[in-house]
C-alpha positions as a Markdown table, in Angstrom:
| # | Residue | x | y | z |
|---|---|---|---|---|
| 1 | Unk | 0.0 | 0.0 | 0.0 |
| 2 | Unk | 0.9 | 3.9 | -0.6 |
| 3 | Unk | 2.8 | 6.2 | 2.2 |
| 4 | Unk | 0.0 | 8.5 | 3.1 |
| 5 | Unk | 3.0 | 11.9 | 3.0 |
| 6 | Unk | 0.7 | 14.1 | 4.8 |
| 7 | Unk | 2.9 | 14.5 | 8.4 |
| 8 | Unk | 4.8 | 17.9 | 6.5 |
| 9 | Unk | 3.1 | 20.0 | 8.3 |
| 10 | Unk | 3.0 | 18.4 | 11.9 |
| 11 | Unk | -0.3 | 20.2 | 13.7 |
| 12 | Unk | 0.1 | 23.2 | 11.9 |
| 13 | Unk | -2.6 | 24.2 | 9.2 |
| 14 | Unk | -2.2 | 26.4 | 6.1 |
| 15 | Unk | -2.8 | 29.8 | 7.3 |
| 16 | Unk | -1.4 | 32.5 | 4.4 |
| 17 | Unk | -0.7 | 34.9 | 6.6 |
| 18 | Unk | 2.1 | 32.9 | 8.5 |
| 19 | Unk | 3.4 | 31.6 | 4.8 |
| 20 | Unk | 3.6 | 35.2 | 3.6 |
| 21 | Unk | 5.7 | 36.2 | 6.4 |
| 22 | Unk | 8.6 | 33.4 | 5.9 |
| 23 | Unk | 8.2 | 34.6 | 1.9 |
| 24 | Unk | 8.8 | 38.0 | 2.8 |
| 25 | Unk | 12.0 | 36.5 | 5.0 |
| 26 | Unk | 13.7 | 34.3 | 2.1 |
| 27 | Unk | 13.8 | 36.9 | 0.2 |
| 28 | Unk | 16.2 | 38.8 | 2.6 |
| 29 | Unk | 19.8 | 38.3 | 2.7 |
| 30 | Unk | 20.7 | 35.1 | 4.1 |
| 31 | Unk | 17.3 | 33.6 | 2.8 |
| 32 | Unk | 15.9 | 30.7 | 4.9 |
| 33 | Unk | 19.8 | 29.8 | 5.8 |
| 34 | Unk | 19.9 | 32.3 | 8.7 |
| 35 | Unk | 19.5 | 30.7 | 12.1 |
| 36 | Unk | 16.4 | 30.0 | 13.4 |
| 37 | Unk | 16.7 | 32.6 | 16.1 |
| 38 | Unk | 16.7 | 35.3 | 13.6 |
| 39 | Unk | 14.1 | 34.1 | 11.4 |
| 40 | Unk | 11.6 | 33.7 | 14.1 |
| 41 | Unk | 12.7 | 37.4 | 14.9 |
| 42 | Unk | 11.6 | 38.1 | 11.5 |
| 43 | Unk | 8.7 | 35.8 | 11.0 |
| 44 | Unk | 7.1 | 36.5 | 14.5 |
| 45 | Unk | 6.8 | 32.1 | 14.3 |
| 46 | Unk | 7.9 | 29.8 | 17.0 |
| 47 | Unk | 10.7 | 27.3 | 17.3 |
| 48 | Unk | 8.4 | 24.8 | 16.0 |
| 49 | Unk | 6.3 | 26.1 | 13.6 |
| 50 | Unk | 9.1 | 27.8 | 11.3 |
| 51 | Unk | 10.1 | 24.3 | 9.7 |
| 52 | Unk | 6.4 | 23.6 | 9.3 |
| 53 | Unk | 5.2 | 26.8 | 7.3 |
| 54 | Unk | 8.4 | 26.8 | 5.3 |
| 55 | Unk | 7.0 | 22.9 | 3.7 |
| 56 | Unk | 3.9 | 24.3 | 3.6 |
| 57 | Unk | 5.7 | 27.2 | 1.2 |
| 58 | Unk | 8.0 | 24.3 | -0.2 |
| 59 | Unk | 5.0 | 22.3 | -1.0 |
| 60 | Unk | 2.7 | 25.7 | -2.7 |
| 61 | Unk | 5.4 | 26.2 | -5.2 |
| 62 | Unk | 6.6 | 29.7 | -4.0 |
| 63 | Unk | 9.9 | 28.7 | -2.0 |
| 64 | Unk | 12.7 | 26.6 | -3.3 |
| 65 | Unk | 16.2 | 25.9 | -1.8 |
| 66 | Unk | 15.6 | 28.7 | 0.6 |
| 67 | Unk | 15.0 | 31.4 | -1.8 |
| 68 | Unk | 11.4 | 32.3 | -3.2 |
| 69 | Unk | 11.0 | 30.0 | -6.5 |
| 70 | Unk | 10.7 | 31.9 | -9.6 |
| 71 | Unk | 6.9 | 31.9 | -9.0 |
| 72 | Unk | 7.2 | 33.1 | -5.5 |
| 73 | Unk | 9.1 | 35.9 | -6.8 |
| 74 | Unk | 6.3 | 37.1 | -9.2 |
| 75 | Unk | 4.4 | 37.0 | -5.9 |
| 76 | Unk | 6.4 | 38.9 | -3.7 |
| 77 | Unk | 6.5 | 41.8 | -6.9 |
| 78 | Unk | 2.8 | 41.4 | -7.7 |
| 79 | Unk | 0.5 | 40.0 | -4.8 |
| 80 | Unk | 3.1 | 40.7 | -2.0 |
| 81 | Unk | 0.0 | 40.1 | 0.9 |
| 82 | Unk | -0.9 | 36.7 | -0.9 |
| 83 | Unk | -4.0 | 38.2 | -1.2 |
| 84 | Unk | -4.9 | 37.7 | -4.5 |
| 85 | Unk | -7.7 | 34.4 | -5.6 |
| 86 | Unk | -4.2 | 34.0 | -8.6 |
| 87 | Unk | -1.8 | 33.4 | -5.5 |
| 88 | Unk | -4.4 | 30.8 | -4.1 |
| 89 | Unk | -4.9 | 29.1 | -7.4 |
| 90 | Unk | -1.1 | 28.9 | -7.7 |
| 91 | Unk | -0.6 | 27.4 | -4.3 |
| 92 | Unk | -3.1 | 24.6 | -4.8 |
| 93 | Unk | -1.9 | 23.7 | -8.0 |
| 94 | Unk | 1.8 | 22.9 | -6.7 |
| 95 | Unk | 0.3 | 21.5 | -3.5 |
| 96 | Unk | -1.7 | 18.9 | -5.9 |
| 97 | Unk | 1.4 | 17.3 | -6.7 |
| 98 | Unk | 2.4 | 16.7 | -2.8 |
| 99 | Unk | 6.1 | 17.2 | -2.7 |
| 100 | Unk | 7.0 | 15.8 | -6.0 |
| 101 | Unk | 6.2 | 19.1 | -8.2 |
| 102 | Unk | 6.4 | 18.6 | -12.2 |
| 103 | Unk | 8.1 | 15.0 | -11.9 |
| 104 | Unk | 6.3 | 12.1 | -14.6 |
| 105 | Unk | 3.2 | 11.2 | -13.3 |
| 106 | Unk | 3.5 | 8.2 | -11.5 |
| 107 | Unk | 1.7 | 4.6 | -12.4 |
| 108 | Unk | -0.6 | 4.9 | -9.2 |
| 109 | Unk | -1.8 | 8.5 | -8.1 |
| 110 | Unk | -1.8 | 7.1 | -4.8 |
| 111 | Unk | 1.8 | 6.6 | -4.9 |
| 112 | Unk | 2.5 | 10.3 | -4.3 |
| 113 | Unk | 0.4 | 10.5 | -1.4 |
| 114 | Unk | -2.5 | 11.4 | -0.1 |
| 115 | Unk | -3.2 | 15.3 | -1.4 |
| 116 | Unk | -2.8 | 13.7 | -5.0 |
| 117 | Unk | -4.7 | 11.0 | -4.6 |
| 118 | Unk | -7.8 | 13.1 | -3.1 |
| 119 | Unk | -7.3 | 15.5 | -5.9 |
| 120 | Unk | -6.7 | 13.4 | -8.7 |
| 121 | Unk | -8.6 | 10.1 | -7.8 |
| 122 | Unk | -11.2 | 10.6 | -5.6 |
| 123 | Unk | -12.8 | 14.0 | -6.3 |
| 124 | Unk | -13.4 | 13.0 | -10.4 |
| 125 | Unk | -15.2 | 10.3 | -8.6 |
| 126 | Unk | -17.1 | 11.9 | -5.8 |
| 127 | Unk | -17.9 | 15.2 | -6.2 |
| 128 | Unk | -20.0 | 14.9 | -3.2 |
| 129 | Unk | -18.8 | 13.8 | -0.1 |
| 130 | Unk | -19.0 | 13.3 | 3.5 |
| 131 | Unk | -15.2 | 13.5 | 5.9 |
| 132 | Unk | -16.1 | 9.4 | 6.7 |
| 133 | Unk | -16.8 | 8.8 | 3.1 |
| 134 | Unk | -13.1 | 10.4 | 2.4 |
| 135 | Unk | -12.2 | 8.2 | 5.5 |
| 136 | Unk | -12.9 | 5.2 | 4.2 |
| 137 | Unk | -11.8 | 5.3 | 0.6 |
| 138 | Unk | -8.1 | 7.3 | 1.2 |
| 139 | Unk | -7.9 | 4.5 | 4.1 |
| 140 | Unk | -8.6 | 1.5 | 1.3 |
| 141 | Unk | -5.2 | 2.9 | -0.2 |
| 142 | Unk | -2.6 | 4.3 | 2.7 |
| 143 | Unk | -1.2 | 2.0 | 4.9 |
| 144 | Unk | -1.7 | 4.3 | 7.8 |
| 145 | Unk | -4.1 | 3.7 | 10.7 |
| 146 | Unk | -7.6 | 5.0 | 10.2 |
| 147 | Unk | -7.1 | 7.7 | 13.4 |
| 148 | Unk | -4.3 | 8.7 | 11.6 |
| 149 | Unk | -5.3 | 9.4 | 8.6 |
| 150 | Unk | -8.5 | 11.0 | 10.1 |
| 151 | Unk | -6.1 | 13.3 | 11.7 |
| 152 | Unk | -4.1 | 14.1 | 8.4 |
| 153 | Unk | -7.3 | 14.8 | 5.8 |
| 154 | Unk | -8.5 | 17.5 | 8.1 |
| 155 | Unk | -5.5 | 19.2 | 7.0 |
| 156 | Unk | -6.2 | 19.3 | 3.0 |
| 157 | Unk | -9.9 | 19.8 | 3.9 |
| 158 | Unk | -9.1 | 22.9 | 6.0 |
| 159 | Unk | -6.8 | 24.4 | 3.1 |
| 160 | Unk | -9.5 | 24.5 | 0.8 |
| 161 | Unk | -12.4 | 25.7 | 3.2 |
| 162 | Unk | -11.1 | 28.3 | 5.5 |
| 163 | Unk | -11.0 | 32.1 | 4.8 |
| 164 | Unk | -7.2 | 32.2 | 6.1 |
| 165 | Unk | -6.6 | 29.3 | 3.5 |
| 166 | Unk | -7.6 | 28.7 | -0.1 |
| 167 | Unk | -11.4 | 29.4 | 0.0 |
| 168 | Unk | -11.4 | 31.9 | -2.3 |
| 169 | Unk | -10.9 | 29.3 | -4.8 |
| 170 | Unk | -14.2 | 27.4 | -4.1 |
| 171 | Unk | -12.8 | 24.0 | -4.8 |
| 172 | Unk | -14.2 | 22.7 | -2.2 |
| 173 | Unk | -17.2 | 23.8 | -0.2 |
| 174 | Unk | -18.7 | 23.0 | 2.9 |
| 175 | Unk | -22.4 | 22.3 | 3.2 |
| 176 | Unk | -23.4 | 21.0 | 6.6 |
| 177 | Unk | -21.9 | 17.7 | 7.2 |
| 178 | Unk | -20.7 | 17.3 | 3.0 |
| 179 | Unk | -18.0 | 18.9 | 0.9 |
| 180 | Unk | -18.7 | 19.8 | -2.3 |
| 181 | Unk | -16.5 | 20.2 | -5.2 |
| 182 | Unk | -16.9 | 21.1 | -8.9 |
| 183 | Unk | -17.9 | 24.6 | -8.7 |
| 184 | Unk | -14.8 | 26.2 | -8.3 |
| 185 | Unk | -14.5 | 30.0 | -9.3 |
| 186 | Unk | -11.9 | 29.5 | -11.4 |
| 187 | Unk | -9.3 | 31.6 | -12.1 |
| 188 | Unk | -8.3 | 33.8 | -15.5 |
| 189 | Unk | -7.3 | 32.7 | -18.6 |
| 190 | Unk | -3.8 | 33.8 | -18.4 |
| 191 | Unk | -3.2 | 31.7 | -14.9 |
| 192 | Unk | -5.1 | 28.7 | -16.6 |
| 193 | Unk | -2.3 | 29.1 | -19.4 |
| 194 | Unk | 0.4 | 29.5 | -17.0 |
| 195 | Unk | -1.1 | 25.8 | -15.7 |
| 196 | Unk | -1.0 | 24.4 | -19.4 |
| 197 | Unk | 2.4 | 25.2 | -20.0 |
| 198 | Unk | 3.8 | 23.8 | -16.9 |
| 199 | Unk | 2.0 | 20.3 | -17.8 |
| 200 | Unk | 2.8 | 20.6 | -21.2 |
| 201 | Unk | 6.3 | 20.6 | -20.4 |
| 202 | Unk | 6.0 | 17.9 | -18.2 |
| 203 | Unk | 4.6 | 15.5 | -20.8 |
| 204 | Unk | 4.8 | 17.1 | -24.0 |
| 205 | Unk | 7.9 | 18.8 | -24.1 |
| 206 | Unk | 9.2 | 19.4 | -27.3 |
| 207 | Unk | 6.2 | 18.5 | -29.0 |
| 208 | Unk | 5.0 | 21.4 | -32.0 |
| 209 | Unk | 1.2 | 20.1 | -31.2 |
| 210 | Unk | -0.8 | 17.4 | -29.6 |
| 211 | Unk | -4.1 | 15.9 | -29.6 |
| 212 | Unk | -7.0 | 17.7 | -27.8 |
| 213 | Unk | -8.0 | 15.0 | -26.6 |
| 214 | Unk | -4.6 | 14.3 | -24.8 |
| 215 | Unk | -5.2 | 17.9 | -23.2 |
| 216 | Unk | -9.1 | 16.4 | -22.0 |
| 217 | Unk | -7.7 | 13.3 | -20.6 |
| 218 | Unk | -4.3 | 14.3 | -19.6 |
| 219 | Unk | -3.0 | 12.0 | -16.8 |
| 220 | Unk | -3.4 | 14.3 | -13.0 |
| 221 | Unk | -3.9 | 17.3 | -15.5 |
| 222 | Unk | -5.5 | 20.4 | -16.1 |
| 223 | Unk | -9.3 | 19.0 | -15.4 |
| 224 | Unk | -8.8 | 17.7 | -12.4 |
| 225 | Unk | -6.4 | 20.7 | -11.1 |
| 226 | Unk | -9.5 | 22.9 | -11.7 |
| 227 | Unk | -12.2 | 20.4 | -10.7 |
| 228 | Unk | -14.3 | 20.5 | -14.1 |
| 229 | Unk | -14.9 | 17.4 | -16.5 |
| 230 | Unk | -13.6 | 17.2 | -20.5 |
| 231 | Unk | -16.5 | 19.2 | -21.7 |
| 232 | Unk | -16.0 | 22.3 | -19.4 |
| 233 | Unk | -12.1 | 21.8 | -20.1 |
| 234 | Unk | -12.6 | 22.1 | -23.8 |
| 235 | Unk | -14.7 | 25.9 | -22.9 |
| 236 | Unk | -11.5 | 26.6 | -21.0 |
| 237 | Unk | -9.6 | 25.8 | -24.5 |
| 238 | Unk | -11.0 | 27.6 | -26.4 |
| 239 | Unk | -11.1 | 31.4 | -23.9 |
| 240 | Unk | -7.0 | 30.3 | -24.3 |
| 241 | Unk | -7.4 | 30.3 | -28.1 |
| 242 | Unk | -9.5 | 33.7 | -27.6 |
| 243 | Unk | -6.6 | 35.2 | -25.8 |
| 244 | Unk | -4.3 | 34.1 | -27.9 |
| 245 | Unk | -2.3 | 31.5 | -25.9 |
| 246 | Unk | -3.1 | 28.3 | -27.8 |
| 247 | Unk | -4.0 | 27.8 | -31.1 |
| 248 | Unk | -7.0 | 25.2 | -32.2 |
| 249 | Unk | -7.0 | 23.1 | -35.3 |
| 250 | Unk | -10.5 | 21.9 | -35.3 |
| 251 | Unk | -11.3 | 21.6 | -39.3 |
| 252 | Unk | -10.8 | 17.9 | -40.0 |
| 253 | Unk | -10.2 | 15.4 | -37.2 |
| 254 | Unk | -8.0 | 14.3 | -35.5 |
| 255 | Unk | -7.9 | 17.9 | -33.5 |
| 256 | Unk | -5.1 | 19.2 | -32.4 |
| 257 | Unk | -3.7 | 21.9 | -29.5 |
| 258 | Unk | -0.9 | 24.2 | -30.5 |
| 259 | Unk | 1.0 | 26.0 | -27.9 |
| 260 | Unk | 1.4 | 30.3 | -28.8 |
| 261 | Unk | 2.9 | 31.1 | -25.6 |
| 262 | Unk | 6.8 | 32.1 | -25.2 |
| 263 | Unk | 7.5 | 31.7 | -21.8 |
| 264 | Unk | 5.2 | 30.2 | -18.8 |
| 265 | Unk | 6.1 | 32.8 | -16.1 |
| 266 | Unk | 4.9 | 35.5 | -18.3 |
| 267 | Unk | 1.5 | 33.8 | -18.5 |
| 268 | Unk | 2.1 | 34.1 | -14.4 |
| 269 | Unk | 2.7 | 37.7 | -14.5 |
| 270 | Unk | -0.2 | 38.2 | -17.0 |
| 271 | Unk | -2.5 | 36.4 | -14.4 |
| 272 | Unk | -2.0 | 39.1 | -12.2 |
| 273 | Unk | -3.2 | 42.1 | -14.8 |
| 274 | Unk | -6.0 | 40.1 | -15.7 |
């Protein structure tokens, strides 16, 4: 059975604020290598807690070997509060991927734990749910004990629901005693781009074109990221084609995508005007 890779974060929950705060302090001179004195002087965190936000950080794409990644630089210049629904969209699209970031998509989405598993197996599936319905499937994979893993799901279900967290997003709602997903307020075309590109050059890379229907069904891809099905995906293609990022060759099938974009971050910055 899978390693469940959800004790990152030990008690602590997502909480901007507190990862906007050890942002703000990588970016400084010594980065995340000063001592931990100083950068719980900077970051107002405890002893504990600093190593906890900073895989939260690790994990939401915008810090990497101490420094802010080139994405948590854009960030810093453009949304330097993390207050923008861009930033949050950004954040859970890295934090999809659990700590493995761009790497090929492994056999079993299970195998890189649980956040990729709950976003990329079991939400296509349920898109309706109950925290013991959750329970009982992620526990059917992981090998940890049920209270444990109880204990660890709160932690993705909490990023996606609390104001201090990604709610803006809507991916998941609450609704008494069920969370709901697929009617996320999704983000602009440009950010949706910036999203294509990345996963394009995870599994397309050097291709000219591919089939759209390798975009639809892409393996933990662009769908699932944004919680929608093939048909919504393909209205999402073609406001890209609108705004110039991807070309459509729809005339005679088989149909193809054509990447028009020069450089992924750009798409990034881009997000943030749109």
């Amino acid at each position: 059975m899978a390693k469940l890779q959800l004790h990152f974060n030990g008690s602590f929950a997502f909480k901007k604020d507190e990862i906007n705060r050890l942002i703000h302090a990588s970016a400084q001179e010594k980065g995340l290598n000063d001592s931990l004195p100083n950068l719980m002087e900077k970051t107002s965190l405890g002893n504990g807690k600093v190593g906890r936000v900073k895989s939260w950080a690790v994990r939401a794409g915008l810090i990497k070997n101490n420094r802010p990644s080139r994405e948590g630089e854009i960030v810093l210049r453009l949304d330097s509060g993390l207050e923008s629904n861009i930033t949050d969209w950004l954040m859970h699209f890295y934090l999809s991927f659990g700590d493995k970031g761009l790497q090929q998509t492994p056999e079993n989405r299970a195998d890189w734990g649980g956040w990729s598993y709950f976003i990329y197996k079991f939400l296509p599936r349920y898109s309706k749910f109950t925290s013991e319905q959750l329970l009982y499937h992620i526990g059917s994979e992981f090998e940890e004990e049920s209270k444990v893993i109880a204990d660890r799901i709160k932690f993705i279900l909490r990023a996606y629901t609390e104001f201090q967290a990604l709610a803006s997003c809507k991916f998941i709602t609450q609704e008494e005693d069920k969370y709901v997903a697929g009617n996320a307020h999704l983000p602009n075309s440009y950010l949706l781009g910036y999203f294509l590109a990345k996963l394009w050059e995870r599994d397309f890379k050097g291709e000219g074109s591919v089939l759209t229907e390798a975009i639809l069904n892409q393996k933990m891809g662009i769908a699932a990221v944004l919680g929608i099905k093939a048909d919504a995906l393909q209205e999402q293609l073609n406001a890209l084609e609108a705004y110039g990022i991807i070309e459509q060759r729809r005339a005679v099938p088989p149909f193809q995508v054509i990447p028009r974009w020069d450089e992924p971050l750009a798409l990034l910055e881009k997000a943030y005007d749109g």
